[in-house]
N, C-alpha and C positions, 0 to 999 in steps of 0.2 A: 148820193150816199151809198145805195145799193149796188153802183157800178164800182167807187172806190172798195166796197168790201170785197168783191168778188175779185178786184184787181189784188187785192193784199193774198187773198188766196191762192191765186194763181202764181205769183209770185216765190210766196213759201213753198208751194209746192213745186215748182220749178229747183227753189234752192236744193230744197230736204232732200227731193227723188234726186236729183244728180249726185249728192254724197248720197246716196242710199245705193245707186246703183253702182259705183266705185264698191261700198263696201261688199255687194252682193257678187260684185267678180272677185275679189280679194276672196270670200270666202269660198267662190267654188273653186278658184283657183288653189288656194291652201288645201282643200278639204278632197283633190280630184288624185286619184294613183296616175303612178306614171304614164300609161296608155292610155287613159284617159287626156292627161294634158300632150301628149302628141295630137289629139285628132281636132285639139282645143285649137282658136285662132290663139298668134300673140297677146302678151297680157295688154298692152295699149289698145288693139284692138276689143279684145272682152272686155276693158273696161268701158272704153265709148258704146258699143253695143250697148252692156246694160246699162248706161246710162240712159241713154234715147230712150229705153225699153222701162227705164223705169219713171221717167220726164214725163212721158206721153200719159202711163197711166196715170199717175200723179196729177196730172194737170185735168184729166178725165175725169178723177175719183173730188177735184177740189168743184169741176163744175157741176156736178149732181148733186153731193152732198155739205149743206150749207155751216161748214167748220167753222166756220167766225162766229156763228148767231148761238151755236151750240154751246162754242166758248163764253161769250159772253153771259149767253142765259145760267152756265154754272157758275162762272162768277160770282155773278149776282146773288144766287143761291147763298154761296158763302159772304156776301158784304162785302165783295172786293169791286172797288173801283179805279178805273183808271187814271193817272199812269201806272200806279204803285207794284210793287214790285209781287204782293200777293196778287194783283191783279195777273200779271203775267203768267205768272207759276198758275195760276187756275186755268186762265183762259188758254194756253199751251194745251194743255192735255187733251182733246177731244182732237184736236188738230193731229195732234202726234200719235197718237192711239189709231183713230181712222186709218190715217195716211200710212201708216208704217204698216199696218195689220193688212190693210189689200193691195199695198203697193208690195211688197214682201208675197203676198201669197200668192198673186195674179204674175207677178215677176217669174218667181222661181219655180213657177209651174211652166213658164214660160220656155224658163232654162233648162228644166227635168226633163219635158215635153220633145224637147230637142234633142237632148243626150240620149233619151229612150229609143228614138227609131234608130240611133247609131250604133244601138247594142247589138250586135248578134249573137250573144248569149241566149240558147234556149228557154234557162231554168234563172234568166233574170225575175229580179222581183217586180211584183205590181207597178204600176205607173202609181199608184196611187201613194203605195207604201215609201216610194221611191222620193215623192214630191215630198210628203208629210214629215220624211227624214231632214231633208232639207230644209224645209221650210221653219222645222221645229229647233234648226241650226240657229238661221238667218233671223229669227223672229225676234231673239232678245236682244240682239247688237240694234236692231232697227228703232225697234222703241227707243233703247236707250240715245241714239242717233237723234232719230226724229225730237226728240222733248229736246236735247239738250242743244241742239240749232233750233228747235221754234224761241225758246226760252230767248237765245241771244238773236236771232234776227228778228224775232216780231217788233219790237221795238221802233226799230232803223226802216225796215219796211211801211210798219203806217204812219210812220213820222214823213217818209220820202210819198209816200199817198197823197198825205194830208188829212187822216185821221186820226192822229195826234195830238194835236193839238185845240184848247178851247170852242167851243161854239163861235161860229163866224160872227163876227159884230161883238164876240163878248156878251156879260150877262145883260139879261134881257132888263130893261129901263122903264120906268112907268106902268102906271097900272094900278089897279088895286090889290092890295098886298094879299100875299097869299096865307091862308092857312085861315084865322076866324073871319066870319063875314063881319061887313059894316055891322055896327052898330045904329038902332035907331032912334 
């Protein structure tokens, strides 16, 4: 059960960061002056670039931090049960929140970090201030990214797992019933 969850993670995170990192070259591509996009590779190439670059972390960020149990334990919180669709919309959020907040920030430091040794402007700004612009860009499209694909693939994902579906064998048979003890 513990390897299928981590599988489902890994997976979303694989999906989300690949459109995450499309959108994060879209955006410095949109967002870069013309000198800038001269020293820039092709846009196919800056897209696959930050894809990889955002894959990797993505898949990094899902094996440390355990998004599924987080999801669920809110869930829960709120009385949502699976499959149902408030289950979804809950358990999303911590997935997409995580994922997009240090995939986004680790990313586009990545990318700022890069563009920064290329300046030879003296009286460029901070490295710091430089990221923080960007990042404060990149940050809302990510979220709304990340939620609105966890929302439609979690589904498909732990369905093709096999955590979707019922307790193996179905409900459990025999026994003494639950809830008042015998009587004597």
């Amino acid at each position: 059960m513990k390897k299928k969850e981590r599988l489902v993670n890994i997976i979303m995170a694989i999906i989300i960061s690949a459109f995450m990192g499309i959108l994060f070259g879209f955006i410095t591509r949109n967002n870069a002056d013309p000198k800038a996009l001269e020293t820039m590779p092709p846009a196919p190439v800056t897209y696959l670039i930050n894809m990889l670059e955002s894959i990797t972390v993505g898949v990094i960020v899902a094996l440390i931090i355990p998004m599924g149990r987080m999801g669920r334990a809110l869930a829960a919180k709120f009385g949502a049960t699976p499959p149902s669709m408030k289950f979804n919309l809950i358990n999303s959020i911590p997935f997409a929140v995580i994922n997009s907040v240090l995939v986004s920030a680790i990313c586009s430091f990545i990318g700022i970090a890069t563009a920064y040794g290329n300046i030879g402007d003296p009286n460029k700004p901070s490295l710091f201030v430089m990221w923080l612009g960007s990042w404060a860009r990149s940050l809302p499209f990510s979220l709304l990214l990340s939620y609105v694909l966890a929302i439609l693939i979690a589904p498909f994902v732990v369905k093709a797992v096999g955590l979707g579906g019922p307790p193996a064998g179905g409900p459990p048979v025999g026994g003494p019933p639950m809830g008042k003890p015998p009587v004597d």
